[in-house]
N, C-alpha and C positions, 0 to 999 in steps of 0.2 A: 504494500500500500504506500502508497508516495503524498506524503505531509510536508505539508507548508506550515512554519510558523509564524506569526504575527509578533512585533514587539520584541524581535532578534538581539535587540544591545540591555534589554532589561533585565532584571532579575530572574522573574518568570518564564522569559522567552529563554534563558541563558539556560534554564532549568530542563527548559523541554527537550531544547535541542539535544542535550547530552543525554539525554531517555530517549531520544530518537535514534539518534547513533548508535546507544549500547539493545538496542532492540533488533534483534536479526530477521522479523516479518516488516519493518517496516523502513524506509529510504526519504530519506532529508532532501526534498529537491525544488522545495522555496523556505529562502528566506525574506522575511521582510520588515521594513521601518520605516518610521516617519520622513520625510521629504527636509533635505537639510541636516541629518543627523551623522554622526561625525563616522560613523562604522558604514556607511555604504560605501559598495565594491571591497568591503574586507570578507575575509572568508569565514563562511557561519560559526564551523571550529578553531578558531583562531584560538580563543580563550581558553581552550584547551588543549594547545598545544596542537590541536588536531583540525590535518589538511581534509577539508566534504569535498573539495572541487563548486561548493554551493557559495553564489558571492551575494550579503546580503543586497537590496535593491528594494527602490519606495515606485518602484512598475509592479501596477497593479495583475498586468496583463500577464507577467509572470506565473500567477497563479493553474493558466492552461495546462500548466504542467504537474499540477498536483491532483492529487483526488481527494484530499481534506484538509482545510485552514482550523487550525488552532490557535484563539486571539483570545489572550486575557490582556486585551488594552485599555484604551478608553472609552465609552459608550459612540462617542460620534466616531471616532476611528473604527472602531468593528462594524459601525451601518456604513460606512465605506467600502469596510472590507466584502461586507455581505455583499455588497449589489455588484461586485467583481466576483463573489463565488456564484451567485445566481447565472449572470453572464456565460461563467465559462463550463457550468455544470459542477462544481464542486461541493463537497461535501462541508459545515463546519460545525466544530467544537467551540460554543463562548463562555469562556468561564467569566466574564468581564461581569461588575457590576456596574449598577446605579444608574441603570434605564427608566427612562421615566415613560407616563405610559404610552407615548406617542414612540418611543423606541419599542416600547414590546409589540405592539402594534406590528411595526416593522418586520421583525423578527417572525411574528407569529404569520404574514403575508409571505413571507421569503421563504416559510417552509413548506408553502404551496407547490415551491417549484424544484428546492434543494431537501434533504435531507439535513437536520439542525438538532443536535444536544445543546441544548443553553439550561443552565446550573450554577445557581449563585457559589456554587462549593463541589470538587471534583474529587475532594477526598472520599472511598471509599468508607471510614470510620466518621465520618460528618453523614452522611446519609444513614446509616445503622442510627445514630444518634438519633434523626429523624424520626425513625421508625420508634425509638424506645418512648420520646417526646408524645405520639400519637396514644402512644399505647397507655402511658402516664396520664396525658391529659384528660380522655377517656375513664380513667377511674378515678382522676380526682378533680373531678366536674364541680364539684363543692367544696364550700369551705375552705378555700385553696385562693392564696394571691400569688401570682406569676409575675416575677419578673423577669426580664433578659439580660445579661452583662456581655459585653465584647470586648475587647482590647484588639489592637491592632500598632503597627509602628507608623511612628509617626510623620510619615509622606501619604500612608492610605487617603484620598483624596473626600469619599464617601461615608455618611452615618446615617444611620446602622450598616452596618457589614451585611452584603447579599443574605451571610448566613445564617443573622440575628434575625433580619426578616424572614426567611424561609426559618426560621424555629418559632419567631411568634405567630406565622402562618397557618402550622403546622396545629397548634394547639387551640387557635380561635375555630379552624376548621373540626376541628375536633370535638371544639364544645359549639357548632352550628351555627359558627358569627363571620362575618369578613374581620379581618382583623385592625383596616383602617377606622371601625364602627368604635372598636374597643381599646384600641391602643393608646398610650401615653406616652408623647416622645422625650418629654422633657419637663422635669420641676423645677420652681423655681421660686422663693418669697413664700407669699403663705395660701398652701396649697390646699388646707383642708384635709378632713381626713381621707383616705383611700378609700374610692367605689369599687364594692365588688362587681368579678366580671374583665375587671379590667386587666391589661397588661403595660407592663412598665418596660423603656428603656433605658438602659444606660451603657455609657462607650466612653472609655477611654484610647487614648493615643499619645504612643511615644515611645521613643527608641526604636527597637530594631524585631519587636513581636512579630511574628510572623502570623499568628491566631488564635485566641482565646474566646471561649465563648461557654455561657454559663446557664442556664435555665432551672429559676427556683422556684419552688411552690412552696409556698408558706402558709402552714396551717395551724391551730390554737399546740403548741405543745412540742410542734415537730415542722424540721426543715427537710424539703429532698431535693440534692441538689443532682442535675444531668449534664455534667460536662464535657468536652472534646478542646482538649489544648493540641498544639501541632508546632512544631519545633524544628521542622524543616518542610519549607514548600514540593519535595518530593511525593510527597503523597498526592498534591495535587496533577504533580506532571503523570504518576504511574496511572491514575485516575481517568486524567484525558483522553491518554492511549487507551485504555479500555472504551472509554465514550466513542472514538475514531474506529476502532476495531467492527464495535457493534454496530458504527453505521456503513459501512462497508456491504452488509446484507439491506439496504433501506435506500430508496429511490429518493422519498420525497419524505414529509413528515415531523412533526415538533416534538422531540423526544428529555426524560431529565434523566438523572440520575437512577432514580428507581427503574425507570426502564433497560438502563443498564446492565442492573446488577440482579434484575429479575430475569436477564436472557442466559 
């Protein structure tokens, strides 16, 4: 299968590529980055020492030659990227957040015609989380105040983290609410006491976190708390490839994480 990454000089893209290369079903044969960036025409494995023959390049056209784009960039850069995978028929992976809903929108029109995993979180152990979340929520329908905690380092541009929302998601769905109806983004002064029902967020930022994320239910007596820390963004990169893999069998279609990992 031949992948294209998106965001080749960043942390994330730097992640993927060397899970591209150390994977033997799968061939690095785009790279890509912003327009002006100081790494194009360098070679994608530079920073490892390691000659692809793949030079990265902000030509979008490049992509003909892939059969799936993996962009954890920026929301308007990946509906860029998108309308170049539409084009050339390619497959994509976005782990990207902080689409608003005129990007989901987007997304969700463009899998009309591509094949699309979009997942706020491609860790493999952040979806089980999900699943334990649901299952939690579900029995503790009452009585129970919920809140969310994230940490992230401090360049993450977005708050909440994809994955704070896909966890308050998770649980309003659970007890039969959207979660915009119920959620708290922010306290501040004098806030009164807590309405049940609701869900609370909070986010810090700073340093070099890679991801933390917390989900507590508080009840008269007793705290339970559901977490998923992550301490190296590998888990996201090994995650993607599996998301790319599976869509490899899929024409067209809007696919997440559960669908993944349920094939």
């Amino acid at each position: 299968m031949r992948i294209a990454i998106a965001g080749s000089d960043g942390r994330m893209g730097r992640m993927l590529i060397e899970a591209v290369i150390n994977s033997p079903d799968l061939t690095l044969t785009v790279a890509l980055d912003r327009t002006g960036s100081a790494c194009i025409g360098q070679d994608a494995g530079g920073f490892l020492g390691h000659t692809t023959g793949v030079h990265i390049t902000d030509d979008l056209d490049a992509l003909s030659h892939a059969d799936c784009l993996i962009d954890f960039t920026r929301p308007e850069g990946t509906l860029t990227h998108l309308e170049a995978c539409v084009k050339h028929k390619v497959k994509c992976v976005i782990g990207t957040t902080g689409f608003d809903i005129a990007g989901k929108q987007a997304i969700q029109a463009a899998s009309q015609k591509t094949a699309i995993v979009f997942a706020p979180n491609m860790s493999v152990g952040v979806n089980a989380t999900l699943k334990l979340l649901d299952m939690a929520a579900r029995l503790l329908n009452s009585g129970y105040d919920v809140e969310v905690f994230e940490a992230h380092h401090r360049n993450k541009v977005d708050a909440p983290s994809g994955t704070a929302l896909a966890m308050g998601e998770t649980v309003a769905r659970a007890w039969g609410e959207k979660l915009d109806d119920i959620a708290d983004w922010a306290r501040h002064g004098h806030t009164g006491a807590r309405e049940d029902g609701r869900i609370g967020f909070s986010v810090m930022r700073g340093g070099d976190i890679v991801g933390d994320h917390t989900v507590f239910f508080c009840g008269a007596g007793e705290r339970i708390e559901i977490s998923h820390r992550s301490s190296s963004r590998t888990t996201y990169a090994q995650g993607s490839l599996r998301a790319a893999r599976y869509l490899a069998r899929k024409e067209f279609g809007l696919f997440d994480m559960q669908d993944v990992l349920s094939s």
